[in-house]
C-alpha positions as CSV (number, residue, x, y, z in Angstrom):
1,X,-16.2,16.3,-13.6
2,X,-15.5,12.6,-15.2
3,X,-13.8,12.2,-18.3
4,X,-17.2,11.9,-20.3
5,X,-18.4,15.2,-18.8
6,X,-14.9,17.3,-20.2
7,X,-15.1,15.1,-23.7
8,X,-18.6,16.1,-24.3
9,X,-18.0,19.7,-23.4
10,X,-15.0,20.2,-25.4
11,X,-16.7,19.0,-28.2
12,X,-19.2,21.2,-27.8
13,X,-17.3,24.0,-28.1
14,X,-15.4,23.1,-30.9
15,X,-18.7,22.4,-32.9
16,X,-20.0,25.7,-31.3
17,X,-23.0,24.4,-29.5
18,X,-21.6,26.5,-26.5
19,X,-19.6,29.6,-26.2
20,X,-15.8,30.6,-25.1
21,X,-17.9,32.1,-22.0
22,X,-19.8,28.5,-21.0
23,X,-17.2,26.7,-21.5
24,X,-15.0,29.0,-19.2
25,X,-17.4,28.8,-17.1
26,X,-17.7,25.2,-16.1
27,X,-13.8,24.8,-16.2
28,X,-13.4,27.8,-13.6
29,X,-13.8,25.6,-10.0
30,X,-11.2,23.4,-12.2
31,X,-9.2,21.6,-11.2
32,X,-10.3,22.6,-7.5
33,X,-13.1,25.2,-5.8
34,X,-11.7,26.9,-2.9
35,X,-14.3,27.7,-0.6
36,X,-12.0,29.3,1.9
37,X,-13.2,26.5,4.8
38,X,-12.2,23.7,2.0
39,X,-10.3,23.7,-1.6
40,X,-12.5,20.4,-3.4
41,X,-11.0,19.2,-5.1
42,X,-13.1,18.7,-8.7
43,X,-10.0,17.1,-10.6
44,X,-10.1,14.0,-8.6
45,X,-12.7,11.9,-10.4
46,X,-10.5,11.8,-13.9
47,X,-7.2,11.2,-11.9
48,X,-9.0,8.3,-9.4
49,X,-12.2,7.2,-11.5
50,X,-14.7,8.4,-7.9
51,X,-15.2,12.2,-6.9
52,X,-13.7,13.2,-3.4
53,X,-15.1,11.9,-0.3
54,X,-15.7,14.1,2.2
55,X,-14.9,12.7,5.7
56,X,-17.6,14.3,7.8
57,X,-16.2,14.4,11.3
58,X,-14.8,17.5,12.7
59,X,-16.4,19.3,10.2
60,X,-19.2,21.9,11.0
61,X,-22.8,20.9,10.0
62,X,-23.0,23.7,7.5
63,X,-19.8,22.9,6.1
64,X,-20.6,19.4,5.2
65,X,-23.7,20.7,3.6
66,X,-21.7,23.3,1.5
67,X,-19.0,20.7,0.6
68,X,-21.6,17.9,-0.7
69,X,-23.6,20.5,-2.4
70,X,-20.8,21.5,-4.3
71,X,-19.6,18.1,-5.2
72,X,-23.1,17.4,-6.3
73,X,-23.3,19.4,-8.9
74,X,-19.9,19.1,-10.5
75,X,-20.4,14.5,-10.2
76,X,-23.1,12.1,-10.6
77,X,-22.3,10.4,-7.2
78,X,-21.2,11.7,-3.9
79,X,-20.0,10.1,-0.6
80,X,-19.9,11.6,2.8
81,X,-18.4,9.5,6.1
82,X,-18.5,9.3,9.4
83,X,-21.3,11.7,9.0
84,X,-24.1,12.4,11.6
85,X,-28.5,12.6,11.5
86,X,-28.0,16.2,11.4
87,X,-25.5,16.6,9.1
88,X,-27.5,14.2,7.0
89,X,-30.7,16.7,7.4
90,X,-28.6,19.8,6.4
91,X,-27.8,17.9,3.0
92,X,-31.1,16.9,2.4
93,X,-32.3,20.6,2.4
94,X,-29.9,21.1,-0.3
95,X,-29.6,18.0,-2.1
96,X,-33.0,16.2,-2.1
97,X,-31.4,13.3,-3.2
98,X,-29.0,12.4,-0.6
99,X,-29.8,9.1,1.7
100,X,-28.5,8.5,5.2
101,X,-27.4,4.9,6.2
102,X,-27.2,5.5,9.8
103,X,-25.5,2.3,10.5
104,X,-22.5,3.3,8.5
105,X,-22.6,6.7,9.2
106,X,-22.5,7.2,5.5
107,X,-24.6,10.4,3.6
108,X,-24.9,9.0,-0.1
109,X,-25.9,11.2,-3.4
110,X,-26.3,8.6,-6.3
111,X,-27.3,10.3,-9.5
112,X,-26.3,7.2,-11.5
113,X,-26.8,3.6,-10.8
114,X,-23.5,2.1,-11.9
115,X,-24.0,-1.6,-12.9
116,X,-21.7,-3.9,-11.3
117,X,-19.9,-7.1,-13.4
118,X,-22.1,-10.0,-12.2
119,X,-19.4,-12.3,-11.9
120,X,-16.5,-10.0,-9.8
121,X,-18.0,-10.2,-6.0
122,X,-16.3,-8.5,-2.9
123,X,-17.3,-10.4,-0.1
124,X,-17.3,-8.2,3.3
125,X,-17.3,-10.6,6.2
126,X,-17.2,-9.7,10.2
127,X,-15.9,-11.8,13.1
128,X,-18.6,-10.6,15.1
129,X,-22.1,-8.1,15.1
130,X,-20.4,-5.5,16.9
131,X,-18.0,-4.9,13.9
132,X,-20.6,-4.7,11.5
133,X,-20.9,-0.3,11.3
134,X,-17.2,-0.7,10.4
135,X,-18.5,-3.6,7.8
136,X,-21.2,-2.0,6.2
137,X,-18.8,1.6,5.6
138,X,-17.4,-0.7,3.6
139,X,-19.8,-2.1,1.8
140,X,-21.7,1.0,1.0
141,X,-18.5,2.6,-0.2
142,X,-17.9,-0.8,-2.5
143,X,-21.7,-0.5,-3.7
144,X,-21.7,2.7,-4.6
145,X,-18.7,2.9,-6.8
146,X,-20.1,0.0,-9.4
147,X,-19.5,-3.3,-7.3
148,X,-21.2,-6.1,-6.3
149,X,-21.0,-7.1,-3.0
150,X,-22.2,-9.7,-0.4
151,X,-21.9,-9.7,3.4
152,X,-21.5,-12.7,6.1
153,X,-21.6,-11.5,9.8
154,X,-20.7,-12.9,12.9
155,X,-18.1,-16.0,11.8
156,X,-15.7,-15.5,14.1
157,X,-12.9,-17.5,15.4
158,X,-14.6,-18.9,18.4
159,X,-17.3,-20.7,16.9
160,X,-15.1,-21.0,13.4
161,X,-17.8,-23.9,12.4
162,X,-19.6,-20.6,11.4
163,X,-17.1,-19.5,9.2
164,X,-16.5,-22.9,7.3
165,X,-20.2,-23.7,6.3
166,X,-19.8,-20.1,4.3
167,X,-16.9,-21.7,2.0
168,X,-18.8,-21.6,-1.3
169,X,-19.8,-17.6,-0.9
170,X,-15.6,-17.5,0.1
171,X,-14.9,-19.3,-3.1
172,X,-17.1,-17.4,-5.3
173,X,-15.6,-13.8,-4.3
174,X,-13.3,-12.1,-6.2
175,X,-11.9,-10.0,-3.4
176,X,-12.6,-10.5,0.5
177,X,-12.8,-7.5,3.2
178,X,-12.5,-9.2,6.8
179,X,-13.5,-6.9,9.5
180,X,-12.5,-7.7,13.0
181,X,-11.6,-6.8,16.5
182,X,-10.8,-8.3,19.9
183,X,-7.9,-10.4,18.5
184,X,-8.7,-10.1,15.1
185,X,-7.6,-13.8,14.2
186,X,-10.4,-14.0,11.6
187,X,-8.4,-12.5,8.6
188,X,-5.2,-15.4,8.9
189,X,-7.9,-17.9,8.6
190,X,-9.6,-16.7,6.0
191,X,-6.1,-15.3,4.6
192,X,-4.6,-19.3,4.6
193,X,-8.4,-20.7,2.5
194,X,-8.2,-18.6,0.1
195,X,-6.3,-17.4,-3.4
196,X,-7.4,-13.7,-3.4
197,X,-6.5,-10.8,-2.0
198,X,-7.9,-9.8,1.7
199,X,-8.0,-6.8,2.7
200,X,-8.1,-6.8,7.1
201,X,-10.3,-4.1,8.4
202,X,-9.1,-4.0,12.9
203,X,-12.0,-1.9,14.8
204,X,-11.5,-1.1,18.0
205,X,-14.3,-3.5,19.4
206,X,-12.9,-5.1,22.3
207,X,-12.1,-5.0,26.1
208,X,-9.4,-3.0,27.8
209,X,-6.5,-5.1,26.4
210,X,-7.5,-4.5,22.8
211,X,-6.2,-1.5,23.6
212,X,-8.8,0.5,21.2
213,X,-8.5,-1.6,18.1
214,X,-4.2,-1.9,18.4
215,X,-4.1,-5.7,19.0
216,X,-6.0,-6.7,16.1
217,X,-4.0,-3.9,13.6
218,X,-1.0,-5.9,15.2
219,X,-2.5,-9.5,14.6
220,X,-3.1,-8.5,11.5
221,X,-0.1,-7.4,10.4
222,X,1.7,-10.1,11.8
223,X,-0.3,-12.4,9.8
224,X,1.6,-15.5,8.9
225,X,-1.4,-16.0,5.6
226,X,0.5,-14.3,2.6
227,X,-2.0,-12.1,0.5
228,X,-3.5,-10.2,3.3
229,X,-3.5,-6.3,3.0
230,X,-4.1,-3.9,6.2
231,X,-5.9,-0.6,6.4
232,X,-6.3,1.3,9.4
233,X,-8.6,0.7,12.5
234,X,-12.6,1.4,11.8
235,X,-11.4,2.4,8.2
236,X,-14.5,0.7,6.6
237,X,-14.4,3.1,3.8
238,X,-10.7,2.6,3.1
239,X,-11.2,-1.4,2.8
240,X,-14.0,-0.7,0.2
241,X,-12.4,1.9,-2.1
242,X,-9.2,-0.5,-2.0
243,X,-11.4,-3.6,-2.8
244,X,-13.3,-1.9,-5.5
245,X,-9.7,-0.9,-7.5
246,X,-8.9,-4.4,-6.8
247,X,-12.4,-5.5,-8.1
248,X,-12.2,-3.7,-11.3
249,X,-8.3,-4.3,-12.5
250,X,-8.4,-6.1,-15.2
């Protein structure tokens, strides 16, 4: 429940449109719904401006199902990650809505097309194809809460000729997302072009060495570029909800 949702149903109490009992009635799973396998937490979308998103693994089929329906009917829009084909097809059956982007792993229920500021752009670049799942997590997750957002893949450091011929898209963005592994060198260089925040994704693409995505979390943290931000290996969707309060700050 948004802010829009509890202003209009106030109001129509007070002008007596609905009764004491309705009104009870939509405010009893608030400020959370405990399901006994989950406590979802309804409150969330007027404290952080996007409903709960359910992280999918671990969870049960059936409870994923459960926990999107829910959400679904309390918000217009509803993310699930790191979700699977099946979980996907046990949402479906409940929410006819929902969409699976099998890249990302990502179950999606958008009940309102939020229109993005034309001129604020996240750019989501990749140092190479392999990192684009962890990429488009976060781009989905960037889309879907009301931003624009373009994507560059495969610019890595080893052929960096690739990443300079992209320097208007780099210049036009608003906020950048650079999603790497092996070395994960790609978000100092792009760190010391630019005047904007960048926000280093590390997966865990990469040989033995790479140690699972740890070197590049260490390159990037080291990284002698001032403005660049770290989130956690693979965390695609982290980088986008991060990018998108950065996006919209005004």
């Amino acid at each position: 429940m948004d802010i829009g949702n509890m202003s209009s149903m106030l109001e129509s109490f007070r002008d007596g449109r609905i009764s004491l009992e309705e009104a009870l009635e939509k405010l009893k799973s608030f400020p959370y719904e405990d399901l006994d396998f989950v406590k979802i937490d309804h409150h969330r979308m007027m404290r952080q401006g996007f409903p709960e998103v359910v992280f999918s693994q671990g969870k049960t089929v059936e409870q994923v199902a459960e926990i999107v329906s829910r959400l679904s009917q309390c918000n217009r829009n509803v993310l699930a990650s790191r979700a699977t084909a099946e979980m996907y097809e046990a949402v479906k059956a409940v929410v006819p809505s929902a969409k699976f982007h099998p890249l990302a792993k990502m179950i999606v229920v958008q009940q309102e097309e939020l229109t993005p500021d034309p001129e604020r752009v996240i750019l989501i670049m990749t140092a190479g194809t392999s990192d684009i799942p962890v990429a488009e997590e976060a781009a989905i997750t960037a889309e879907v809460m009301g931003n624009q957002v373009k994507r560059v893949f495969d610019v890595g450091v080893a052929g960096i000729h690739r990443l300079l011929s992209q320097h208007q898209l780099i210049e036009a963005a608003n906020v950048i997302i650079v999603v790497a592994g092996m070395e994960g060198a790609l978000a100092s260089v792009v760190g010391g072009m630019v005047a904007k925040p960048v926000i280093a994704v590390p997966t865990s693409v990469g040989y033995g060495a790479n140690f699972g995505g740890l070197s590049a979390l260490l390159a990037m943290l080291n990284s002698c570029a001032a403005g660049v931000a770290v989130v956690n290996i693979d965390n695609g969707f982290g980088a986008g909800r991060l990018a998108s309060i950065i996006n919209k700050m005004r």
